[in-house]
Backbone as a printed PyTorch tensor [residue, N CA C, xyz], in Angstrom:
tensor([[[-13.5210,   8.1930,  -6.6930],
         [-14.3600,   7.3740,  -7.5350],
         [-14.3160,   5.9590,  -6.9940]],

        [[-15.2320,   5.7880,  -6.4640],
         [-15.8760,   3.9170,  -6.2670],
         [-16.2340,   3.7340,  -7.3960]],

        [[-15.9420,   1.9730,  -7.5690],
         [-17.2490,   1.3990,  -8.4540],
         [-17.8740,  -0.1860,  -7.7910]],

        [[-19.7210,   0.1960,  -8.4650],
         [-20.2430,  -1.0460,  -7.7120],
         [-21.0580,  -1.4250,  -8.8200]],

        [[-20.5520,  -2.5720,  -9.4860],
         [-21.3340,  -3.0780, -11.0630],
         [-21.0900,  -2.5110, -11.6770]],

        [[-22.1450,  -1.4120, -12.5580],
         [-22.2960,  -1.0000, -13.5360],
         [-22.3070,   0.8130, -13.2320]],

        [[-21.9160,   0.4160, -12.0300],
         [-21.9930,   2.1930, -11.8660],
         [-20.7100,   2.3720, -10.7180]],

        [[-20.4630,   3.7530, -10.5520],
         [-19.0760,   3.9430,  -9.8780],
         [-19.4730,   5.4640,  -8.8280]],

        [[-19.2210,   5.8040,  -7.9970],
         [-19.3380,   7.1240,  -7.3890],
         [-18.4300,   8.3310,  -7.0420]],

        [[-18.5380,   9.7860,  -7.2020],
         [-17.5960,  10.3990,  -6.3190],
         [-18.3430,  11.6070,  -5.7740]],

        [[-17.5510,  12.5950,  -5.3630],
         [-18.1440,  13.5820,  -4.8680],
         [-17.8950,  15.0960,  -6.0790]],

        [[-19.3490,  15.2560,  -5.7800],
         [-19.5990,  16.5770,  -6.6870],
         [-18.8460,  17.5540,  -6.2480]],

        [[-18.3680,  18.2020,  -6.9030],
         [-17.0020,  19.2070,  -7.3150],
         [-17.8580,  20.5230,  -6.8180]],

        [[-19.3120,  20.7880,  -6.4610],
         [-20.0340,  21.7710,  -5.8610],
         [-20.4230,  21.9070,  -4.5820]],

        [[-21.4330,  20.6220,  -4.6120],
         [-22.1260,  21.1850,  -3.0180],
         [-21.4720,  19.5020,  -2.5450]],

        [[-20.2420,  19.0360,  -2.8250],
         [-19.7870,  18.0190,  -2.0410],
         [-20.5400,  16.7760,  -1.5710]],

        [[-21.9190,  16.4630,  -2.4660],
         [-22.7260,  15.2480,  -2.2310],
         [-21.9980,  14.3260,  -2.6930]],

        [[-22.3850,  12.5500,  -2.6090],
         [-21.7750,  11.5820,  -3.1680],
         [-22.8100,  11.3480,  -4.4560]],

        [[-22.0830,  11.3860,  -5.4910],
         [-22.7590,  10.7350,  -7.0090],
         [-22.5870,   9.9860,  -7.5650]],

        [[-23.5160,   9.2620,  -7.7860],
         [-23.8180,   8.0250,  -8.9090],
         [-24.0490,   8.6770, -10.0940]],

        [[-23.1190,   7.3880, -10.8360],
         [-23.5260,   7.4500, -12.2610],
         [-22.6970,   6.4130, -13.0210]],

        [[-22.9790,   6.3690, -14.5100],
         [-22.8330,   4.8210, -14.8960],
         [-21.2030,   4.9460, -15.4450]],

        [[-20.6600,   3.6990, -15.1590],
         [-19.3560,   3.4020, -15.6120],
         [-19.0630,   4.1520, -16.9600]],

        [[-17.6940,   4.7680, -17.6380],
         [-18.0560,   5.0120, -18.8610],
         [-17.9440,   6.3480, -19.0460]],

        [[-19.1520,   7.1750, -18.0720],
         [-19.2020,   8.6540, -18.4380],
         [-17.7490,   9.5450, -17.8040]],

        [[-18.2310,  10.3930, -18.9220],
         [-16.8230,  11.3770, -18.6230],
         [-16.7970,  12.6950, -18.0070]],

        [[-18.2600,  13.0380, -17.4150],
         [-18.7820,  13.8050, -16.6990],
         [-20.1560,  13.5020, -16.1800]],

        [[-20.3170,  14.1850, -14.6440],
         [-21.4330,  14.1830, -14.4530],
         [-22.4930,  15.3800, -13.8150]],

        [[-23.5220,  15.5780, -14.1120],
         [-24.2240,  16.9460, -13.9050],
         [-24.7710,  16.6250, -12.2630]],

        [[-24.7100,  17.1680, -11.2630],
         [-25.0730,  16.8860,  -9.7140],
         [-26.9080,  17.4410, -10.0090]],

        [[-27.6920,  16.8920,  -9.3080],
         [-28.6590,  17.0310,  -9.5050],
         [-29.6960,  17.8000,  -8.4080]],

        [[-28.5670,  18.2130,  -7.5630],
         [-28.6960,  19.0890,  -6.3740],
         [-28.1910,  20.1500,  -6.8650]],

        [[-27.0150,  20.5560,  -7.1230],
         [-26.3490,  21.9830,  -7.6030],
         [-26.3410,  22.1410,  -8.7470]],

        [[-26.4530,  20.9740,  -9.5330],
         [-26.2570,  21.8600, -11.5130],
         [-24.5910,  21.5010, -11.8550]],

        [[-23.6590,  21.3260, -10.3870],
         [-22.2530,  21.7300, -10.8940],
         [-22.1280,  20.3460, -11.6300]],

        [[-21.2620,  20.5010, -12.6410],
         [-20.2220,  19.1810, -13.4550],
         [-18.8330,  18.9170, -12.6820]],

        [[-19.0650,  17.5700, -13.0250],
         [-17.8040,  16.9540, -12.2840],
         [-17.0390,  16.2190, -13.3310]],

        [[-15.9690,  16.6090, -13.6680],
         [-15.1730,  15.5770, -14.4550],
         [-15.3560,  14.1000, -13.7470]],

        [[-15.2190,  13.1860, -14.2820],
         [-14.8580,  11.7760, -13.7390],
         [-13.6520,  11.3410, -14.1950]],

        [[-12.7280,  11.1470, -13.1980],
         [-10.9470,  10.8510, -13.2830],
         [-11.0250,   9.5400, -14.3150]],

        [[-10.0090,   9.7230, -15.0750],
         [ -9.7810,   8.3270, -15.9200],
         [-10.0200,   6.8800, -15.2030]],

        [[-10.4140,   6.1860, -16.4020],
         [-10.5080,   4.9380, -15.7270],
         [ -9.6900,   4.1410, -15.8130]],

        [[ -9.4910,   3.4580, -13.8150],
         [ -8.1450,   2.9380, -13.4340],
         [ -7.6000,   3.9030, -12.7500]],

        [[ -8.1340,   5.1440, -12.4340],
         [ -7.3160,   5.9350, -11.4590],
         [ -7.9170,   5.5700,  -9.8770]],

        [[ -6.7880,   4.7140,  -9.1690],
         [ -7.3290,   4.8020,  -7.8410],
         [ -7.9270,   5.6050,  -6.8830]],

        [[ -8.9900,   5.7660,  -6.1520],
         [ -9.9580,   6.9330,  -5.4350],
         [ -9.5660,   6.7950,  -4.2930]],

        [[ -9.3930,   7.2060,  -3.0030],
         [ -9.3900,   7.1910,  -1.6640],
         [-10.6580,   8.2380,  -1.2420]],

        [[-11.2370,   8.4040,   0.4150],
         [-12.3750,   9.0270,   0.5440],
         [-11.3320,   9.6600,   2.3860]],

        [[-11.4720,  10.8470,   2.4380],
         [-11.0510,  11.6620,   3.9670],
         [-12.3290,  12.3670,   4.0280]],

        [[-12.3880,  12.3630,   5.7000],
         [-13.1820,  13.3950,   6.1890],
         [-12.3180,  14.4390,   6.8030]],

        [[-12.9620,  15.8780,   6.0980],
         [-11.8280,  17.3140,   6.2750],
         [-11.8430,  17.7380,   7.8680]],

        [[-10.7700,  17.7070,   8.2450],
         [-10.9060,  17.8050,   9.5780],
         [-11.0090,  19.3560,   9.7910]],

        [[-11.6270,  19.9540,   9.0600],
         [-12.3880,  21.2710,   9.5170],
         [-13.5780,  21.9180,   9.2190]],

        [[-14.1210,  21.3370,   8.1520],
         [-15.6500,  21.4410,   8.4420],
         [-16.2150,  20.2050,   8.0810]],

        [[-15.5130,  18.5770,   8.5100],
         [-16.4780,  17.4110,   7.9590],
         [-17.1160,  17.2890,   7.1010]],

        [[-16.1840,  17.6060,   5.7880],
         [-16.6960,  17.6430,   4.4940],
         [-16.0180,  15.9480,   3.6800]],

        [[-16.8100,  15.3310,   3.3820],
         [-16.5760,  14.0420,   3.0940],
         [-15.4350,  14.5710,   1.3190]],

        [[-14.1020,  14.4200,   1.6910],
         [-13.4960,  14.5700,   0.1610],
         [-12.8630,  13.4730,  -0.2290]],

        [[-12.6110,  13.4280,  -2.0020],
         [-12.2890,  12.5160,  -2.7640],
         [-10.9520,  12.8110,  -2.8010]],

        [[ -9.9070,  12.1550,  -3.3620],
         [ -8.6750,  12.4450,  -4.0320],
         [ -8.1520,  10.9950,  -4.6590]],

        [[ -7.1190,  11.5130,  -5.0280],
         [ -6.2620,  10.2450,  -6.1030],
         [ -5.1380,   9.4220,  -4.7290]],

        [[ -5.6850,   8.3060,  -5.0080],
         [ -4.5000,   7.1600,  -4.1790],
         [ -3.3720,   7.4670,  -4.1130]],

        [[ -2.7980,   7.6920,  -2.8460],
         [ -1.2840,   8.1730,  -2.7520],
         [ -0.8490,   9.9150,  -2.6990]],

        [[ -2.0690,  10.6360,  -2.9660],
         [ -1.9670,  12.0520,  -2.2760],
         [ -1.5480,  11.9530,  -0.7860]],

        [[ -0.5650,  12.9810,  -0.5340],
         [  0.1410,  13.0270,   0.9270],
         [ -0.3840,  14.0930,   1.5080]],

        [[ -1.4440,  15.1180,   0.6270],
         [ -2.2150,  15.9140,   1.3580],
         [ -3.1110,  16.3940,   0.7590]],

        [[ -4.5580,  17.0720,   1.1810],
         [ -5.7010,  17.1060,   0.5080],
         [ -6.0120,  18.7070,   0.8970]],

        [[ -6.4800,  19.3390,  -0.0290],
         [ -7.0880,  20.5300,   0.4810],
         [ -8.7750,  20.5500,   0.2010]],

        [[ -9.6990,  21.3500,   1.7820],
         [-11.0000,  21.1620,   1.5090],
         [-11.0800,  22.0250,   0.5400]],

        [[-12.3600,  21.8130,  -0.6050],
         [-12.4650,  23.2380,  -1.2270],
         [-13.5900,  23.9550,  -0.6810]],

        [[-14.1070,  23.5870,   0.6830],
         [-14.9420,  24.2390,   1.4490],
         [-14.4840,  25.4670,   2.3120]],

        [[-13.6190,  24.8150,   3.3130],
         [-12.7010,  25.3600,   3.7910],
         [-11.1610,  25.8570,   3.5880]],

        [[-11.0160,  25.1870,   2.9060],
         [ -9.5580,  25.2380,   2.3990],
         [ -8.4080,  24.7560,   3.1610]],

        [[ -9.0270,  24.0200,   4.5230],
         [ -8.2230,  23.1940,   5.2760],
         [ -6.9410,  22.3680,   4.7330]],

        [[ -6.0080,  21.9080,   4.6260],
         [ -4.9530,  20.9370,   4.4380],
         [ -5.0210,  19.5530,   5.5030]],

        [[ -5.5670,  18.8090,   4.5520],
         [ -5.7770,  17.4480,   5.4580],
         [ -4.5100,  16.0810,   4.9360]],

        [[ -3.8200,  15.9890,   5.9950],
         [ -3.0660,  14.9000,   5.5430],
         [ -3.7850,  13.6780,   5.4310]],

        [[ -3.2340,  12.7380,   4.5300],
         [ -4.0180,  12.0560,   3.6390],
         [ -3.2600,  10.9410,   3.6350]],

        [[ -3.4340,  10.1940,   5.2250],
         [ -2.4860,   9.1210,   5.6360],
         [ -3.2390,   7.4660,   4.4750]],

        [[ -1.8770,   6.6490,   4.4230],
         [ -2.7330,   5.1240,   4.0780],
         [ -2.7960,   4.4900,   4.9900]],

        [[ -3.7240,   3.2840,   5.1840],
         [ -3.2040,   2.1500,   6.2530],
         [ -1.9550,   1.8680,   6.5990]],

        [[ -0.9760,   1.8150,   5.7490],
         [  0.2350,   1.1070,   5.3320],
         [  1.2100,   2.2750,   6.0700]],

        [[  0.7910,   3.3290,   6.3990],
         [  1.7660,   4.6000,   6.7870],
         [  2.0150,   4.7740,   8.4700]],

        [[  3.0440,   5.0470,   8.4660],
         [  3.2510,   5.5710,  10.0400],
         [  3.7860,   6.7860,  10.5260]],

        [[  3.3760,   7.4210,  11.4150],
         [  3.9680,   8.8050,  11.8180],
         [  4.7140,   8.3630,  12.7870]],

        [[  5.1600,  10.1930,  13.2880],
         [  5.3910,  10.4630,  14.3610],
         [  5.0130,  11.3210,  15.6400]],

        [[  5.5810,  11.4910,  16.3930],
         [  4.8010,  12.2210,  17.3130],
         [  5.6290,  12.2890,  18.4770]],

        [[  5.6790,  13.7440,  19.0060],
         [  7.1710,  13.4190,  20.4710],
         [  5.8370,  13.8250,  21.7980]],

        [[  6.1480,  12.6000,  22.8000],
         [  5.7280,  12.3880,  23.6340],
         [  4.9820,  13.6450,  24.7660]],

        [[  3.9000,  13.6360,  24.9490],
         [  3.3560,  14.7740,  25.5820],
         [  4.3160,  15.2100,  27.1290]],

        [[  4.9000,  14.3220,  27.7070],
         [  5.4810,  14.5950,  28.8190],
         [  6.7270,  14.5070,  28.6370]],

        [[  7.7690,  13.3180,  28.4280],
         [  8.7710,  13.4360,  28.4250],
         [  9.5700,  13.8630,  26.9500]],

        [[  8.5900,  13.8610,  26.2220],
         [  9.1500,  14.2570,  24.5160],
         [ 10.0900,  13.3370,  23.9720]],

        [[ 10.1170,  12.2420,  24.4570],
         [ 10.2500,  11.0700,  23.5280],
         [  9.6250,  10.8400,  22.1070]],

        [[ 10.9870,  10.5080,  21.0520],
         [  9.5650,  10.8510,  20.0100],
         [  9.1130,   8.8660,  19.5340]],

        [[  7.7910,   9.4230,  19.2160],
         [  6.9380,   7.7440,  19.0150],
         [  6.2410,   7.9860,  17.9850]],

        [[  6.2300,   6.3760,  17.6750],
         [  6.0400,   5.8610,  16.5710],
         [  4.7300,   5.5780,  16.5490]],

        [[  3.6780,   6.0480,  15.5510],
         [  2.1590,   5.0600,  15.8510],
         [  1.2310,   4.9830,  14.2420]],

        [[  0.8120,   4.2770,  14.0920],
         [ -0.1930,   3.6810,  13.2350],
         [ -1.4100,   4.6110,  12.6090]],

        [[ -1.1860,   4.7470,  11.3850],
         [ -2.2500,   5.8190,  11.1120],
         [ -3.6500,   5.0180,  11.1810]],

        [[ -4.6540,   6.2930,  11.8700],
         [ -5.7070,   5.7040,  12.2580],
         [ -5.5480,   6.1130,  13.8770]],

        [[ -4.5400,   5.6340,  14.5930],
         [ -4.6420,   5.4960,  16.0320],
         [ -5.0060,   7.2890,  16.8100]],

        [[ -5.5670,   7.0370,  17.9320],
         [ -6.1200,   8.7740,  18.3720],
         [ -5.4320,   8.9450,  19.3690]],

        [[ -4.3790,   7.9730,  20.2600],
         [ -3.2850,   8.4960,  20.7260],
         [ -2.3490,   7.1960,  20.9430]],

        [[ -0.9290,   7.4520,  21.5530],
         [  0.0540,   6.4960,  21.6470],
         [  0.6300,   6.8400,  23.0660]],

        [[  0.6850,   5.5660,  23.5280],
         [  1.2990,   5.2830,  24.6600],
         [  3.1450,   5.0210,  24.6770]],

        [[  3.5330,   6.2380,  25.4990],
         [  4.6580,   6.2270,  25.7560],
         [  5.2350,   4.8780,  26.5530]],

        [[  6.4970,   3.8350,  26.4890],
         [  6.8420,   2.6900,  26.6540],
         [  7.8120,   3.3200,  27.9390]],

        [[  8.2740,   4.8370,  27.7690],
         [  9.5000,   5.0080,  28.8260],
         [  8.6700,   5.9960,  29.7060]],

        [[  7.5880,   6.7570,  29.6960],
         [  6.7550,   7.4360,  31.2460],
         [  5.7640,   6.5880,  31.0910]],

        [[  4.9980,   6.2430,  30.1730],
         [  3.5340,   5.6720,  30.3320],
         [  2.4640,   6.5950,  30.1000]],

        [[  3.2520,   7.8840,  29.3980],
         [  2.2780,   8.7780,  29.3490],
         [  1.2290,   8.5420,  28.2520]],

        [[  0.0170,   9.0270,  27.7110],
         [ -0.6730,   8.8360,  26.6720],
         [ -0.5710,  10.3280,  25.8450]],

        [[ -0.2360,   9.9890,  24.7080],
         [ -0.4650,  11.1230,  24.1290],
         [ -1.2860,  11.3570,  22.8750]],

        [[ -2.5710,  11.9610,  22.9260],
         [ -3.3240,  12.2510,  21.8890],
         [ -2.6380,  12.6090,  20.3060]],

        [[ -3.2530,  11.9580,  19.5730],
         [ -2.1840,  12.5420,  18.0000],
         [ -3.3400,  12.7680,  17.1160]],

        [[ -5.1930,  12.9290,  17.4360],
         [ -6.0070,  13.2050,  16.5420],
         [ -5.5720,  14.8850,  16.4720]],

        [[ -5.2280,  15.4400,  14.9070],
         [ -5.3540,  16.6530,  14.7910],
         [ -3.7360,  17.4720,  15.0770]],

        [[ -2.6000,  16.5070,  15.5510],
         [ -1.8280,  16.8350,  15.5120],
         [ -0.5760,  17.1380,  14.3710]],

        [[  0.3750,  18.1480,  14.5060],
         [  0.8890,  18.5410,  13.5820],
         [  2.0640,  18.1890,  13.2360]],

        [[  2.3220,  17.3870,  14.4240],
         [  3.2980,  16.8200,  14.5950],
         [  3.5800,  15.1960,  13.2910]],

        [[  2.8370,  15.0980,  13.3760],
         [  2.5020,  13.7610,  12.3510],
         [  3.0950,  14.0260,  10.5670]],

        [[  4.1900,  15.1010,  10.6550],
         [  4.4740,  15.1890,   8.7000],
         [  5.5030,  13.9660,   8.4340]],

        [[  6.3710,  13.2810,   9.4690],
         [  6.9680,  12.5760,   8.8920],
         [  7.1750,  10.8910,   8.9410]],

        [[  6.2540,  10.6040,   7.7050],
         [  5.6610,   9.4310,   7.0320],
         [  6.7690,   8.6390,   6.7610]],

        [[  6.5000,   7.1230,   6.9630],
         [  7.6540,   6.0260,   6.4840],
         [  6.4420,   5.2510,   6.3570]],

        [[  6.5620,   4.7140,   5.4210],
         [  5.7580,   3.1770,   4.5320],
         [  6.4910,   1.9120,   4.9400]],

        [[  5.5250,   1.0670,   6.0450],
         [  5.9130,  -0.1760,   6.0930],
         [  6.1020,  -1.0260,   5.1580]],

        [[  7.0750,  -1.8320,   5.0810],
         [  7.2920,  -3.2170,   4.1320],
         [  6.1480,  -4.1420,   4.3560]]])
């Protein structure tokens, strides 16, 4: 759930479009599928992921550590800015530290690069100060 003025958005609980509708309501009817969407209390923080298995734009609550599509049923970790993984080095298996967001990290002791979009390696999260 966004909000912009007098109105706020999320994604329909059916065919996964983004919906408008006015601050206030406690459901909303999608006008593409028919489906109802609860609208989360107000004051519940929204975050927005794209499912990294069928690029399905999903909603969840601020501070989920993992998201499931309900398209696919993928498990998408559900990093913040503020978060950092890990990841052991493609060549020498050094393990490194990198910035969520980043699509790979450069090893400091081979120089190797190692890709981390999609990797599984990334479950263990520490929150910068």
């Amino acid at each position: 759930m966004s909000s912009t003025g007098g109105q706020s958005q999320l994604v329909c609980s059916g065919c996964r479009n983004l919906l408008m509708y006015p601050v206030g309501a406690s459901s909303v009817c999608c006008a593409v599928c028919n489906a109802v969407t609860a609208v989360p209390p107000p004051g519940t923080e929204m975050a927005r992921l794209v499912c990294g298995g069928c690029h399905t734009l999903l909603m969840y609550i601020r501070g989920a550590t993992s998201v499931q599509c309900s398209c696919c049923h993928t498990v998408n970790l559900a990093f913040e800015a503020n978060q950092v993984a890990h990841v052991n080095c493609g060549s020498c298996r050094m393990l490194l530290m990198y910035q969520y967001g980043a699509r790979s990290v450069k090893c400091a002791v081979c120089s190797f690069v190692t890709s981390v979009e999609g990797s599984t390696s990334t479950t263990d999260l520490k929150f910068n100060s």
